[in-house]
ROKE-766071 format. One record per residue (C-alpha): x, y, z; residue in three letters. Coordinates in steps of 0.05 Angstrom, whole numbers, plus 32768, in hexadecimal, padded with zeros to 4 digits. Example, Ala and Ser with C-alpha at 12.3 -4.5 7.8 and 13.67 -1.06 7.14 Angstrom:
BEGIN
80F67FA6809Cala81117FEB808Fser
REM end
This chain:
BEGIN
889A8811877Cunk88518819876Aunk883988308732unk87F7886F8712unk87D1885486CCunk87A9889286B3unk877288768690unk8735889C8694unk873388C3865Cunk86F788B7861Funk872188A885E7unk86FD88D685B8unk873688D4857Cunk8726888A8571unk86DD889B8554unk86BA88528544unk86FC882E854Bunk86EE881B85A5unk86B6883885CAunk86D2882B860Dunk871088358638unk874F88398607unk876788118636unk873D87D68630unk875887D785E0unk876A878985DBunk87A3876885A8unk87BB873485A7unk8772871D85D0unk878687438612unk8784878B8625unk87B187C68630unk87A187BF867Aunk87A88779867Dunk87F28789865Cunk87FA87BD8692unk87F0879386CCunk8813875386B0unk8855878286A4unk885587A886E3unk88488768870Bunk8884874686E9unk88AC877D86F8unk88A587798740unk887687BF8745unk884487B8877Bunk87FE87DE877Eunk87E588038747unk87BC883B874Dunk878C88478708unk876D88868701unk8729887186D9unk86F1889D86C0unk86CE888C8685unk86A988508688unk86CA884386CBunk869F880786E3unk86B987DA86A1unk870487E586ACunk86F887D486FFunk86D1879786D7unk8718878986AEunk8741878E86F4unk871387598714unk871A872886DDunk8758873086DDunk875B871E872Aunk879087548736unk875F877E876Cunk878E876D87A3unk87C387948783unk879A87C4875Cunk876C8805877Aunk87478830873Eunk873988778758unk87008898872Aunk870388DE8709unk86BE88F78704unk86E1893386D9unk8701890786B0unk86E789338670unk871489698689unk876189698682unk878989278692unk87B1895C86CAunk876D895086ECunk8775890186E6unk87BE89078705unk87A58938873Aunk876C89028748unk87A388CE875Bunk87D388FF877Eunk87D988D887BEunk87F4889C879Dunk882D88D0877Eunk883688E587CAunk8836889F87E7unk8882889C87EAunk88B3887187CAunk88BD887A8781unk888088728756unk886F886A8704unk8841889286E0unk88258873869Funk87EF8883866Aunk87BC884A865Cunk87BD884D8611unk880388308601unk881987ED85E4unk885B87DA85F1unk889287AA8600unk889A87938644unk88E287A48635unk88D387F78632unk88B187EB867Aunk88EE87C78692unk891987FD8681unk88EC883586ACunk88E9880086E9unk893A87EE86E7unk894D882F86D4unk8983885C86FAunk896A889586EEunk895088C0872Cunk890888E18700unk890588BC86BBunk88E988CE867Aunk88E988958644unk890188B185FFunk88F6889A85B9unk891F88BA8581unk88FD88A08550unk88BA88C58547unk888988EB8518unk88978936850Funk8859895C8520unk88368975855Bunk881189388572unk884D890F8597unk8864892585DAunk88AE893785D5unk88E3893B8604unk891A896E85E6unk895D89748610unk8997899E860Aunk89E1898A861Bunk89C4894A8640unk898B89808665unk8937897E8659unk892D89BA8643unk88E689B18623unk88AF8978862Aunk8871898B8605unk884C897A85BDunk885B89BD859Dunk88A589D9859Eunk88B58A2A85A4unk88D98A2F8560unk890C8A51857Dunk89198A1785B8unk896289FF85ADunk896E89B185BFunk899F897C859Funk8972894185B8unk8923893685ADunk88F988F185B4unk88B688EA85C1unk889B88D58601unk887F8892860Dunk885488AC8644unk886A887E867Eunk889988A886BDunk88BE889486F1unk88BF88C48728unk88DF88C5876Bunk88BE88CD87B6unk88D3891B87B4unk88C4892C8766unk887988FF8765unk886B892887A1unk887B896D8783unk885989518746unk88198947876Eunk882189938789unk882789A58746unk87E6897B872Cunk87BB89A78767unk87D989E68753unk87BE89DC870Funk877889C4872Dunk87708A00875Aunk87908A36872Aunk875D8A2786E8unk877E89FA86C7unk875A89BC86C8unk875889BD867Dunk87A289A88678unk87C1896B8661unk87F1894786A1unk882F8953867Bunk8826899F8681unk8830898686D0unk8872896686C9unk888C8998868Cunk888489CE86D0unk88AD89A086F9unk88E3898C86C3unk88EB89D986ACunk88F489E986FDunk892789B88706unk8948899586BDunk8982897886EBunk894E894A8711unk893B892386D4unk895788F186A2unk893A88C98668unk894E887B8653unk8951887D8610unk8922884A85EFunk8925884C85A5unk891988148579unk88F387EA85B7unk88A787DF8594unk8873880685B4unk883C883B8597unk8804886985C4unk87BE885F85ACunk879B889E8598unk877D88998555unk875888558528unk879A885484FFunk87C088478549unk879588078553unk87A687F0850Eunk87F587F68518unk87F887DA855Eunk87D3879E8545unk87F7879A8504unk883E87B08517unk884887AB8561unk882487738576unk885A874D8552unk888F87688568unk887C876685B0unk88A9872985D8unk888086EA85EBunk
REM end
């Protein structure tokens, strides 16, 4: 198993709060990359693949002091200003490498734990779920039906009917056959003019295609939080940190 970090984006939402990468954010004196690699490594995943863009050269800086080069290649994004699609589309040969593969966002903090359950998981193409979320359009969600996706996007039709919703962490597990129609998918968006949208929209086209090829591991109550805005970096370090295992 191998593993895709997309962090290339700018970060914009977090004003004066972190000029640089999100993910070189620190707590607890070591960085969301750092906590990447450490968890994937200790979870048996082999190479990772990070997508980088903005300020490129300091998070290839990060990877070198953290002597993990042997295991880690960073693939740039000059477009990284466009859509993250772009980003995923920039690493699509590591989605077509073979073997199954995980796909992650940079700006999460989390228990090892909510990693564990994407690498151990049975389930074929997995989604993790968390019930417990803020109404509004700003979280991911992941709405099924009688045990079937039948949505995964920020804003809901009002008319969609679902018994289940969570919000998405924004870390996949995807099989040989789905990461390589996933990286189809990620070129058809390039080449078609729509380079302005997010990587989700990629996987919503793939999960809406075929609901029967994808699960979810349910991981509510397990502490972790994505990093968009200042008052993100305040509860990670005030409300996470702590409750993340030793």
């Amino acid at each position: 198993m191998r593993a895709v970090i997309l962090a290339a984006g700018v970060g914009n939402r977090l004003g004066n709060t972190h000029s640089g990468p999100k993910s070189l954010l620190a707590f607890g004196g070591k960085s969301l990359l750092a906590r990447h690699l450490d968890t994937l490594a200790a979870l048996g995943v082999g190479h990772v693949a990070i997508c980088v863009g903005h300020e490129a050269d300091r998070i290839r800086g990060e990877v070198e002091t953290l002597n993990a080069s042997d295991r880690v290649s960073t693939i740039l994004n000059p477009d990284y200003r466009e859509g993250s699609v772009v980003s995923l589309w920039t690493v699509r040969r590591y989605l077509e490498a073979g073997g199954d593969v995980l796909v992650m966002d940079a700006d999460v903090l989390y228990d090892a734990a909510v990693l564990a359950r994407l690498v151990t998981t049975g389930v074929t193409n997995c989604f993790l779920l968390d019930r417990d979320f803020e109404a509004g359009e700003e979280p991911v969600k992941l709405c099924l039906n009688r045990g079937l996706p039948v949505e995964f996007r920020k804003r809901l039709d009002p008319g969609l009917i679902y018994d289940l919703a969570g919000e998405s962490v924004g870390f996949f597990r995807f099989s040989e056959a789905m990461g390589q129609r996933l990286a189809r998918r990620t070129e058809y968006y390039v080449d078609r003019g729509g380079r302005d949208q997010p990587y989700e929209e990629a996987i919503r086209d793939l999960l809406l295609e075929t609901p029967d090829a994808f699960g979810y591991e349910d991981v509510t109550g397990m502490p972790w939080i994505e990093i968009d805005f200042p008052e993100d970096v305040a509860r990670a370090r005030d409300e996470i940190l702590p409750r993340l295992a030793a």
